[in-house]
C-alpha positions in Angstrom: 0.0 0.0 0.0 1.4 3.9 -1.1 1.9 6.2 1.8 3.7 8.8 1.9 7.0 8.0 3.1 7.5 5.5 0.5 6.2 8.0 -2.5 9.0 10.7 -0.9 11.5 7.6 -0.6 10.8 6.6 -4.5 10.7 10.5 -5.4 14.3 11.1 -3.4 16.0 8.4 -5.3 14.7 8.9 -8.7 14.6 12.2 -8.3 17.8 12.6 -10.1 16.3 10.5 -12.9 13.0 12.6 -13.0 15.2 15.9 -13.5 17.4 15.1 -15.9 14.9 13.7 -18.1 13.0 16.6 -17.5 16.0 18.6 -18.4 16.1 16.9 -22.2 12.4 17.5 -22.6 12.4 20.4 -21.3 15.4 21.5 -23.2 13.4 21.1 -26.6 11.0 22.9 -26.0 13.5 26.0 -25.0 15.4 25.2 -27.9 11.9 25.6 -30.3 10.2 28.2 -28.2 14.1 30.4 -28.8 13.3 29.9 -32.8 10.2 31.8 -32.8 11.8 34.7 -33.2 11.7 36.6 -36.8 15.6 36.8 -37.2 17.6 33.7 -37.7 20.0 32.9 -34.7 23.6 34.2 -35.0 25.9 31.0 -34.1 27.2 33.6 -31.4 24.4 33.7 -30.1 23.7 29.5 -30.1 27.1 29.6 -28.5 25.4 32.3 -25.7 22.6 29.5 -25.2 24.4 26.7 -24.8 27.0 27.5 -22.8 26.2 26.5 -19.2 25.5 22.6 -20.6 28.9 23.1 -22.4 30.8 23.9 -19.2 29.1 20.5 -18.0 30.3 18.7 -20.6 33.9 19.9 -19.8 33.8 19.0 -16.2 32.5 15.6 -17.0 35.4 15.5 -20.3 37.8 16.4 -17.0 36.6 13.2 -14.8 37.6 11.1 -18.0 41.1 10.2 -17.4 41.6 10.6 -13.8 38.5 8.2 -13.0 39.5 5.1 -16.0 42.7 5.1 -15.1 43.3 4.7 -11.6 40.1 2.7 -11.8 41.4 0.3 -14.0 45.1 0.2 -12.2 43.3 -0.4 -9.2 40.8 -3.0 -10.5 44.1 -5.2 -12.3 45.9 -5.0 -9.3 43.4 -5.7 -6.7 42.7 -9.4 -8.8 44.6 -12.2 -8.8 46.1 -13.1 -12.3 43.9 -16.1 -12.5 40.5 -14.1 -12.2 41.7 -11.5 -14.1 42.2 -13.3 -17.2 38.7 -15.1 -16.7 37.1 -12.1 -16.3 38.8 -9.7 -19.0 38.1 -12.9 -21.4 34.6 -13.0 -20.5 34.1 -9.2 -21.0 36.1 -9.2 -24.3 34.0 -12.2 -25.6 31.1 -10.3 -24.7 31.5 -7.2 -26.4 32.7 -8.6 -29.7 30.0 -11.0 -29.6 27.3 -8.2 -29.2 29.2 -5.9 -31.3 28.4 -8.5 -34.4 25.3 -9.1 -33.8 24.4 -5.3 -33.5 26.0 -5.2 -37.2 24.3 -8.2 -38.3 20.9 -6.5 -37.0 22.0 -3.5 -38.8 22.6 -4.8 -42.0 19.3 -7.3 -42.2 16.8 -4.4 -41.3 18.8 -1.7 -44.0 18.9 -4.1 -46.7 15.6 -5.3 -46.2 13.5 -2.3 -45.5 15.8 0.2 -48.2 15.3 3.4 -47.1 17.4 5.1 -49.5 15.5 4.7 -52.5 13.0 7.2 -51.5 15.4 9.6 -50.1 16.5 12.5 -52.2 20.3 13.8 -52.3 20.9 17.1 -50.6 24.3 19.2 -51.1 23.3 21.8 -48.6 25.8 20.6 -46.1 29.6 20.5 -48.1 32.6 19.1 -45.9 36.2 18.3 -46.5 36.9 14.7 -46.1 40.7 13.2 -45.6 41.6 10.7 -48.1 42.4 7.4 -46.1 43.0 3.6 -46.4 41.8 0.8 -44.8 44.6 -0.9 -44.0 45.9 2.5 -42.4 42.9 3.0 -40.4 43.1 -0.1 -38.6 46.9 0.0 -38.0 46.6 3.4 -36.5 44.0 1.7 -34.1 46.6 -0.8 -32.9 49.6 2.0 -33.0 47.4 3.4 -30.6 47.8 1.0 -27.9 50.8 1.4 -27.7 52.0 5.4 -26.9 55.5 6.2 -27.3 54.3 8.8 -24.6 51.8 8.3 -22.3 52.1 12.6 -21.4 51.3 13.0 -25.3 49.0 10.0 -25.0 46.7 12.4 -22.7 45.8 15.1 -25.6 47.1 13.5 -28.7 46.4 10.5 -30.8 48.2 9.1 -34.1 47.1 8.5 -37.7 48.7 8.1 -40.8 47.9 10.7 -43.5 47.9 10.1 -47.3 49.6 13.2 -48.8 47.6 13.5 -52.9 50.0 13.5 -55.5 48.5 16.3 -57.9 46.4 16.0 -60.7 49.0 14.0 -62.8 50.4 10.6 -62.0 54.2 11.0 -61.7 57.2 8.4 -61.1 58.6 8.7 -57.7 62.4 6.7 -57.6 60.7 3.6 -59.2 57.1 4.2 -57.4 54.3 5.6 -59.5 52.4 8.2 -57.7 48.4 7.7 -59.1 46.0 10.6 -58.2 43.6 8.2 -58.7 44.7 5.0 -56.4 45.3 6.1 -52.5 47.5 3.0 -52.1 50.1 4.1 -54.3 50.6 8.1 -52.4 53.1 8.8 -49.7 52.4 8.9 -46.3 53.1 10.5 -42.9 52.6 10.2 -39.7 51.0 13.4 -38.1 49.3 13.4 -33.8 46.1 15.2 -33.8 44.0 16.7 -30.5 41.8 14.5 -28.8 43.2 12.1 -25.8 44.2 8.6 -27.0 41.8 6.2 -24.5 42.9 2.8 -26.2 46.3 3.4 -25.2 46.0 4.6 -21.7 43.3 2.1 -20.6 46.1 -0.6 -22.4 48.8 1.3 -20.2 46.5 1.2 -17.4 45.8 -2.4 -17.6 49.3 -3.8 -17.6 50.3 -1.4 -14.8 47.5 -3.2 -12.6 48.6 -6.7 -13.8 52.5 -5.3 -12.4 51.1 -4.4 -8.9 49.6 -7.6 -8.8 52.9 -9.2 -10.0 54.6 -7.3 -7.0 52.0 -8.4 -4.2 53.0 -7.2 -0.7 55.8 -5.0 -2.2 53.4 -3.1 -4.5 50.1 -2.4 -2.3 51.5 1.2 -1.3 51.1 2.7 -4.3 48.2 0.3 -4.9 46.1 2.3 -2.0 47.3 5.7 -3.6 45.2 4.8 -7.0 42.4 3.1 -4.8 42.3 6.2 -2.6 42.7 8.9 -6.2 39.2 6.6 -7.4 37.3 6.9 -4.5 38.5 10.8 -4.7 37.3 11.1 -8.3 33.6 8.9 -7.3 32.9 11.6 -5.0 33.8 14.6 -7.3 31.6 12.6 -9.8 28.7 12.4 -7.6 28.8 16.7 -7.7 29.7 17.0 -10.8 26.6 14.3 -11.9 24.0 16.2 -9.8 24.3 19.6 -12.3 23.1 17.1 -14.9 19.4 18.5 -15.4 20.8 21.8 -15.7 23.5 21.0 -18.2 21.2 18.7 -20.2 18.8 21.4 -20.7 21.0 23.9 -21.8 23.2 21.5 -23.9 19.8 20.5 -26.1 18.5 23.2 -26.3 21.2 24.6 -28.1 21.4 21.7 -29.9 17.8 22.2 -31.0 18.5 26.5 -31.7 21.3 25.7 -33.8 19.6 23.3 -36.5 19.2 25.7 -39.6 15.7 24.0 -40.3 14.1 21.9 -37.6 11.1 21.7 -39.8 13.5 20.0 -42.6 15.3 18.0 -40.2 11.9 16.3 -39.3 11.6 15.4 -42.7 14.9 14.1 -43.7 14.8 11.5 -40.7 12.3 9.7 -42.5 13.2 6.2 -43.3 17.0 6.4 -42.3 15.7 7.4 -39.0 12.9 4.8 -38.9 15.9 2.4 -39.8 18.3 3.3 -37.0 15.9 3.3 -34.2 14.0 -0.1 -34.8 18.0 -1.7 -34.9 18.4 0.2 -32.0 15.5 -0.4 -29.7 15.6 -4.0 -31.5 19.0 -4.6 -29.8 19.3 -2.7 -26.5 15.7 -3.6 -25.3 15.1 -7.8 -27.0 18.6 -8.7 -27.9 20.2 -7.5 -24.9 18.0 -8.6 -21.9 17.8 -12.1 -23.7 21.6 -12.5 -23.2 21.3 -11.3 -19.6 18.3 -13.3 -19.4 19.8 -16.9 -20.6 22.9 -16.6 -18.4 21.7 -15.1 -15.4 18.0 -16.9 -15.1 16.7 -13.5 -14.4 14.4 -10.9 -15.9 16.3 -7.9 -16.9 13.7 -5.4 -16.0 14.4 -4.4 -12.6 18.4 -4.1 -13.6 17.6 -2.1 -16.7 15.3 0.5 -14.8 17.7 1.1 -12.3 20.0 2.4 -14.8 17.7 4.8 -16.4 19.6 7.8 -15.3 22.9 6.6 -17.3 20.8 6.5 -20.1 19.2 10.1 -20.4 22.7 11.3 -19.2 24.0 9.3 -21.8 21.5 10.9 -24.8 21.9 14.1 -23.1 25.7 14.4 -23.5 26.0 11.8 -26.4 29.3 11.1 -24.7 29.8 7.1 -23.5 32.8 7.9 -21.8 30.9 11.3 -20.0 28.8 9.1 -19.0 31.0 6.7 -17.5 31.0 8.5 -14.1 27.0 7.7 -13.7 27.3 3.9 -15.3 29.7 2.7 -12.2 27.9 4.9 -9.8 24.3 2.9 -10.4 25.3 -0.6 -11.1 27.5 -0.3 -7.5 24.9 1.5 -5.8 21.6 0.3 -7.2 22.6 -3.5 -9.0 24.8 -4.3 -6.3 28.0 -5.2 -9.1 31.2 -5.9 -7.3 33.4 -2.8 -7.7 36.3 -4.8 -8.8 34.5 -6.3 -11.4 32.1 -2.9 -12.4 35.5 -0.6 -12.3 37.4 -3.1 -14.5 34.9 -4.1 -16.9 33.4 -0.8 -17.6 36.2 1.7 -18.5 37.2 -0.9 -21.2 33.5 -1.5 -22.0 33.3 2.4 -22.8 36.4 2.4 -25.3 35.7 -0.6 -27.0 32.0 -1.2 -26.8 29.8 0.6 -29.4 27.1 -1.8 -30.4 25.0 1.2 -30.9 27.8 2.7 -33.0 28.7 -0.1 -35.1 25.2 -0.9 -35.8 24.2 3.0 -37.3 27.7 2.8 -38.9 26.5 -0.4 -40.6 23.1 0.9 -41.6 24.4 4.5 -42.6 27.4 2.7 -45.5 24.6 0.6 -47.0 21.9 3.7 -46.8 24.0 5.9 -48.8 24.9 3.0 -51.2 21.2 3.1 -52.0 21.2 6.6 -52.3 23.8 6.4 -55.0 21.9 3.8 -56.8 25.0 1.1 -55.9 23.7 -2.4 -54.9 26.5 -4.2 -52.7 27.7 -7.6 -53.1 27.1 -9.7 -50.5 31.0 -10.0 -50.2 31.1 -5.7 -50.2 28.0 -5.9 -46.9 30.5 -8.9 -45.3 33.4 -6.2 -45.5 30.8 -3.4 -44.2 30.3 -5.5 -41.2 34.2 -6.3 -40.6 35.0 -2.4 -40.7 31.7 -1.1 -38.8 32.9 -3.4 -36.2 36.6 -2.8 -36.1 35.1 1.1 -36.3 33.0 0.8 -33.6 35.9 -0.5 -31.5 38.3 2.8 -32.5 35.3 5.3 -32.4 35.9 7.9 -29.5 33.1 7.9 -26.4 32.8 11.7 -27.5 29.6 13.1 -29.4 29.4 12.7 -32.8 32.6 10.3 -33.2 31.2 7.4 -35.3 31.1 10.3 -37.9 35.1 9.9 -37.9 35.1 6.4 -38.3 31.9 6.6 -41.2 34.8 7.8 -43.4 36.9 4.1 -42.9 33.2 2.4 -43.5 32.6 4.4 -46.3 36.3 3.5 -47.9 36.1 -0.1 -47.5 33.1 -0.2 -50.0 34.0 2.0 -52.6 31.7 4.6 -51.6 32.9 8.4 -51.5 34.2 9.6 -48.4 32.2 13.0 -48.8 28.6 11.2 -48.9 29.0 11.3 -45.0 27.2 14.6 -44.9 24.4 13.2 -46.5 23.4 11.9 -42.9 24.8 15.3 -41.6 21.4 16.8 -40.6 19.9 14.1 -38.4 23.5 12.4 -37.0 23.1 15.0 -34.1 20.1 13.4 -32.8 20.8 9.8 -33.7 23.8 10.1 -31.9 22.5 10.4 -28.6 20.1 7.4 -29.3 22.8 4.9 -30.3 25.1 6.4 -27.5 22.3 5.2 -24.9 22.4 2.4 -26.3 25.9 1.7 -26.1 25.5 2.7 -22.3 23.1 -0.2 -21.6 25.1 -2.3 -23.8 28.3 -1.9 -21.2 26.1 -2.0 -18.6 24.7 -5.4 -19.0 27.8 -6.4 -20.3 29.3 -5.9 -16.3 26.2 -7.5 -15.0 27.0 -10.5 -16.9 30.4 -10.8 -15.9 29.9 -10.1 -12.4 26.8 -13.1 -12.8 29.4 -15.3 -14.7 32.3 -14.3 -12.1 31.0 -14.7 -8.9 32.3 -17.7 -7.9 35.4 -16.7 -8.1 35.1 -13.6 -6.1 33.6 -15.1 -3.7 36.6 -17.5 -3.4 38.7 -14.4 -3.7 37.0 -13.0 -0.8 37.0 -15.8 1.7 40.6 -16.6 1.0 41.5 -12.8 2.2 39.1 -12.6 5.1 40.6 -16.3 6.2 43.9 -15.0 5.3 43.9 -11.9 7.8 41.5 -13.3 10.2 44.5 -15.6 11.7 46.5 -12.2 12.2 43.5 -10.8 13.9 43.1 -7.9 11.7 40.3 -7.4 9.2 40.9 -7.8 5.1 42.0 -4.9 3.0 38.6 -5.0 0.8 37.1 -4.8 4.4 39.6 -1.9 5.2 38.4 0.0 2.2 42.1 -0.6 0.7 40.4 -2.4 -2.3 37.5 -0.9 -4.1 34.3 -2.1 -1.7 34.1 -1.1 1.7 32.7 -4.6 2.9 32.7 -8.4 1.8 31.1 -9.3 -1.1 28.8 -11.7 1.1 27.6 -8.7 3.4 26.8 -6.9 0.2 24.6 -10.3 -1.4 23.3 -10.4 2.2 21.6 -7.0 1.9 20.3 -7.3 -1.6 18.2 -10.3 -0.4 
């Protein structure tokens, strides 16, 4: 029976929830009430709008590195090699396997539905895109893991550039430089902004394997990473409760700044139709069936206590901004191990885009059909190879899959350029697919945590056994390790 204290209970911890969802709703309608006006907005002024939800998207850009890192250093090094391997193999097997299957989803629903033929061709939006190769692409993507320095490592990532030869082939010391074949140009190595992520969480993870190499001898500086996480957790928790605030703000400049809204509405159409039944197909049947089959469960409950990652998630349109909330829930509200949640998800947000790979599957094989190009079935295999090696390189920033679109678009034969066909409606998409890809690594660490616990609760009794004969308490129960009391106390309470 409802009485008060429980609706003021309910309202007090969804009440975050409740506001930031108001927050995106409400932030449309500022955004279209703002375009009322006679004159068109200035993009000054659009900057004027949305600059309180930008500010929130830099302090959450700022948690970024200081929470993965020592979160993953910690996580490593608090395992023993033996469960870490189990459990890094079950969260890699995971993700690829999902990954596909988003592609495969992707690919069936595009192919069969067509929603380019009815589209019409638009060159309102023109863009310059950078001539690159396949093979490139993907050896950048490993280059990346390993940094020659992790200080660069932090604003800087590598790619190889193609420099174009001019308009007339030429012979280059034996070497014949085509215009028109990219394989035969020179290239260069050249760092561009943006923080490389696969090669700090790579860094990351073999430092924590090293502590746990060293045992005793390493714990000291050990407890200085687990003490810098539970530092940035709290900072998190402030930063995350301006999130209704910045949300709002953040779409509804989003909104302001569309040229013509009206237009935009149209030009979703079938594409949009498209994305979104792959999308809700996967994250909300695909998704809780795997959780389902291994766990014996019914995903509802877990899913609905991680609705505010996801309208955090479509507000920023950031995976890794979002990080912050993901751990925060699934350790407060799903009762996840933090050794398993704080190792499983910072990888899960680099390498984990089902909702990404699956647009980027859908979007190659859209604009094929807008350029009147059927695909062989060879041409969609290669699609689904590059969207999913894509997916796994693409950025946890808003917008990134358009990057990677270029690589897809390559593989097929398709010109690089045709990107901004999807221009107009990729703002809004984006923060669908990037929900997606939040719930995506959020089962994936309830999974692993289901599939693991045996051996953490081995792990657990050995160190409570272990110190009990010395009459001291474990580390774990110390707060030395990430939770601040056994794993069994924890299952106790969730009962």
């Amino acid at each position: 029976m409802l009485n008060r204290e429980k609706v003021t209970g309910c309202l007090r911890s969804s009440g975050l929830t409740l506001a930031t969802l108001a927050g995106v709703i409400g932030g449309v309608i500022f955004g279209l009430s703002l375009r009322t006006r006679a004159e068109p907005w200035t993009d000054r002024e659009v900057m004027y709008v949305s600059y309180i939800g930008e500010l929130f998207l830099r302090m959450l850009k700022a948690l970024i590195l200081p929470l993965i890192v020592p979160s993953l250093i910690t996580a490593v090094g608090s395992l023993d090699m033996s469960l870490s391997g189990k459990v890094g193999l079950r969260a890699i097997v995971y993700y690829m396997g999902t990954t596909i299957l988003a592609v495969i989803l992707g690919i069936i629903l595009v192919v069969t539905i067509h929603p380019g033929e009815a589209r019409q061709r638009t060159e309102d939006v023109q863009s310059k895109a950078r001539d690159v190769t396949t093979p490139d692409t993907l050896m950048d993507l490993i280059r990346n893991m390993f940094p020659p320095n992790l200080i660069q490592a932090t604003m800087q990532q590598y790619r190889t550039s193609l420099i174009h030869p001019g308009e007339f082939s030429y012979n280059d010391s034996g070497q014949i430089r085509d215009p028109n074949d990219t394989y035969s140009w020179k290239t260069e190595g050249e760092w561009t902004n943006g923080s490389n992520i696969l090669g700090l969480v790579a860094f990351a993870i073999i430092f924590g394997i090293a502590l746990a190499k060293m045992g005793e001898k390493g714990k000291p500086l050990l407890d200085f990473f687990t003490c810098l996480s539970d530092a940035m957790m709290t900072i998190t928790t402030w930063v995350i409760n301006l999130a209704p605030i910045g949300v709002f703000f953040l779409i509804g400049g989003q909104v302001l700044g569309t040229n013509d809204f009206g237009k935009v509405l149209q030009q979703l159409g079938w594409y949009f139709s498209t994305v979104m039944l792959g999308l809700f197909i996967h994250g909300f049947i695909t998704l809780p069936i795997i959780l389902t089959v291994f766990t014996r469960s019914l995903p509802f409950r877990f899913i609905a206590n991680m609705t505010n990652a996801f309208t955090t998630a479509f507000g920023t349109g950031s995976s890794s901004a979002t990080l912050p909330v993901t751990i925060s829930l699934l350790e407060e509200k799903n009762n996840i191990d933090p050794r398993v949640c704080r190792f499983v998800l910072p990888i899960g947000a680099t390498i984990n885009m089902d909702g990404t790979a699956l647009y980027e599957a859908v979007a190659a094989i859209f604009i094929s059909q807008v350029n009147e190009r059927a695909l062989s079935i060879g041409q969609i295999l290669a699609v689904s190879i590059t969207a999913t090696a894509a997916s796994i390189g693409a950025a946890g920033i808003p917008q990134a899959g358009l990057v990677t679109m270029v690589m897809v678009l390559e593989t097929v034969g398709l010109p690089a350029k045709d990107v901004t066909i999807i221009l107009a409606v990729d703002w809004l998409l984006d923060r669908f697919r990037t929900a997606i890809n939040v719930l995506g690594d959020s089962i994936g660490a309830g999974l692993v945590y289901h599939l693991s616990r045996n051996e953490l609760d081995q792990m657990t009794k050995v160190t409570t056994t272990t110190t009990g004969t010395s009459g001291g308490r474990s580390k774990q129960q110390d707060g030395g390790c990430f939770e601040s009391v056994p794993l069994t106390e924890i299952e106790d309470n969730a009962k």
